[in-house]
N, C-alpha and C positions, 0 to 999 in steps of 0.2 A: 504494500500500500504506500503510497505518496503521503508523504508527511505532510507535505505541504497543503495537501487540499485536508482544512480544516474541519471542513464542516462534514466530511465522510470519517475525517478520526475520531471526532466529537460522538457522529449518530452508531459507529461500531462500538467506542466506548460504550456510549449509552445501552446498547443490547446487551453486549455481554457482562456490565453492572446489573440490569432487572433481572438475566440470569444464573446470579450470583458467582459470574466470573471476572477475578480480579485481572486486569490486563498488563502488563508491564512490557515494553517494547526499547528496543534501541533502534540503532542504523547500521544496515549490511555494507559489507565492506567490499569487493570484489576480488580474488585474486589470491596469490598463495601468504602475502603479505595482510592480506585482507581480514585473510581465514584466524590469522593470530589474534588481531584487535575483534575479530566476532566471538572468542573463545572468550575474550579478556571479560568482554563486554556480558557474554553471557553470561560469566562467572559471578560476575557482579551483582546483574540483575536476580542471580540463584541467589544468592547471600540475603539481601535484600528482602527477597517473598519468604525465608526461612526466620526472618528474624519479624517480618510484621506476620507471619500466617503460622498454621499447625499443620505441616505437609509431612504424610508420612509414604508419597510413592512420588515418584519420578520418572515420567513416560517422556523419554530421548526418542527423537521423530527423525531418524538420521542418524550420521557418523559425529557429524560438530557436537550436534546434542549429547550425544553418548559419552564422548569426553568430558562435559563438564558432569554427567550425571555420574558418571567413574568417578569423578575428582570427590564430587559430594558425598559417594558412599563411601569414597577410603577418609574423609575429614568430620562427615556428620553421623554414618551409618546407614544415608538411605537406601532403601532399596532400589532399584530403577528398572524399568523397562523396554529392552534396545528394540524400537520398533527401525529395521534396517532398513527397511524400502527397497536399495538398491547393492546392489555391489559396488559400491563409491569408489573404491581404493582401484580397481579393474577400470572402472569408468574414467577416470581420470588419464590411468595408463593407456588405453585402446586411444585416450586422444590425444597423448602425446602433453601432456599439460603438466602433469605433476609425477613425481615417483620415478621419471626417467634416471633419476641417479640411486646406483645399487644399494648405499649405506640407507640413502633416505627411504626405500623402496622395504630394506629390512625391518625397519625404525615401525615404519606401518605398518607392515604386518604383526609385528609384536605388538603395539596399541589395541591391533584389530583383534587380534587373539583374546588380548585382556577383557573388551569392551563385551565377546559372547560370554567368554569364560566366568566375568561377574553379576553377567544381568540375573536378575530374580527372574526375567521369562522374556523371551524372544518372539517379535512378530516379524513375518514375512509375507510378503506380496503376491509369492509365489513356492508352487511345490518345487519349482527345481533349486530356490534357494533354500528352502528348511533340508531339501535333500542332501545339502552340500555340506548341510552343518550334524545334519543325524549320522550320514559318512566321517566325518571328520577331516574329508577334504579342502573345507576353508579356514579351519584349526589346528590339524595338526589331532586333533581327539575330539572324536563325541558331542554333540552335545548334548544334556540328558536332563534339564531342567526343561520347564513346561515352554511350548511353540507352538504357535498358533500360527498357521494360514489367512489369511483373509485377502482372497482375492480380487482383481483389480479388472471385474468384471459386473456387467449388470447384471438383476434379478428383474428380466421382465416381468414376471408377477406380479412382483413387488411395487415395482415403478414402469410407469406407465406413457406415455406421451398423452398431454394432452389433447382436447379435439381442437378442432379449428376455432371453435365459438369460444373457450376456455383460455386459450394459448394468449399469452401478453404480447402487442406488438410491439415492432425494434424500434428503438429512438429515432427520433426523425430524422439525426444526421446520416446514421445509417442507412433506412430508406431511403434517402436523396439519393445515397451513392450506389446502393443496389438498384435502385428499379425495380421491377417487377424479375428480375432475376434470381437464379436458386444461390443462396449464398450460403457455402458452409465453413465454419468454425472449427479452429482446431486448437483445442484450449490443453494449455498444459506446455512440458518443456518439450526438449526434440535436442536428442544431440547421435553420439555414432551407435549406440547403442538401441534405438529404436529403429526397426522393421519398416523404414518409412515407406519404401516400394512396395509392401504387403499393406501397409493402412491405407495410402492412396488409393489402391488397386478395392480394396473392401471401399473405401468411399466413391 
């Protein structure tokens, strides 16, 4: 979210206060230099919600998050939970951006080892990543504490599209610019790691 537009940090605030969610946010950084002052920063903001709140879990949504959540259970005790998403540390590598040097490359894998090795329970995106960690091929050993799947798929059942007569129409700047033409959206990241000739090909 854009810091700068007020009045949308203001009305997110406001939801997640009637929801009794306290919000506390910094500024992302970009880059491998980046990646340090976000760890700094999140540290901080952890420190912070432990000293005005009563939290006793910690769900790391990610690799960054899972280091500070590491840090807090070896300094406060918490428990945490490494929801991984992705294989980040491979991600990086496949794109040629970070870990290309062998010390810094080992340095990660040891962290990464640490990060399943202490979670209280492990979420994955995907079976062929919980498989990787029940093999012990992304470890090194096992992993044998509780994992959860939670796949990155619809339940058309569940949700539904709705009809024409229900459906919200697009903003008008939008319209202007579409026309009466079919415009689709591809919401979310996209890097070497995505299938993109197979998605396009299904859209």
């Amino acid at each position: 979210m854009d810091l700068a537009a007020t009045e949308r940090v203001n009305a997110l605030r406001g939801q997640l206060t009637s929801a009794g969610i306290t919000w506390r946010y910094g500024t992302y950084h970009e880059g491998a230099k980046g990646a340090a002052r976000n760890l700094a920063q999140l540290s901080q903001l952890a420190e912070r919600a432990l000293r005005e709140d009563s939290i006793g879990l910690v769900h790391a949504r990610g690799y960054q998050p899972a280091v500070v959540a590491r840090w807090l259970r070896a300094r406060h005790g918490l428990p945490y939970i490494f929801d991984f998403r992705g294989l980040w540390i491979d991600e990086r590598l496949e794109e040629g951006r970070w870990f290309t040097n062998p010390a810094a490359l080992a340095v990660a894998r040891r962290v990464e080892r640490t990060l399943f090795q202490d979670a209280a329970a492990v979420v994955s995106l995907a079976e062929p990543g919980a498989d990787l960690l029940r093999s012990g091929a992304l470890t090194g050993s096992p992993y044998r504490g509780p994992l959860v799947v939670i796949p990155t798929s619809v339940d058309f059942d569940a949700f539904t599209l709705p009809s024409d007569a229900g459906r919200a129409e697009a903003p008008e700047p939008l319209r202007e610019w579409a026309g009466e033409d079919l415009l689709l959206g591809w919401v979310g990241s996209l890097n070497r790691w995505y299938d993109t000739d197979a998605s396009m090909a299904l859209v």
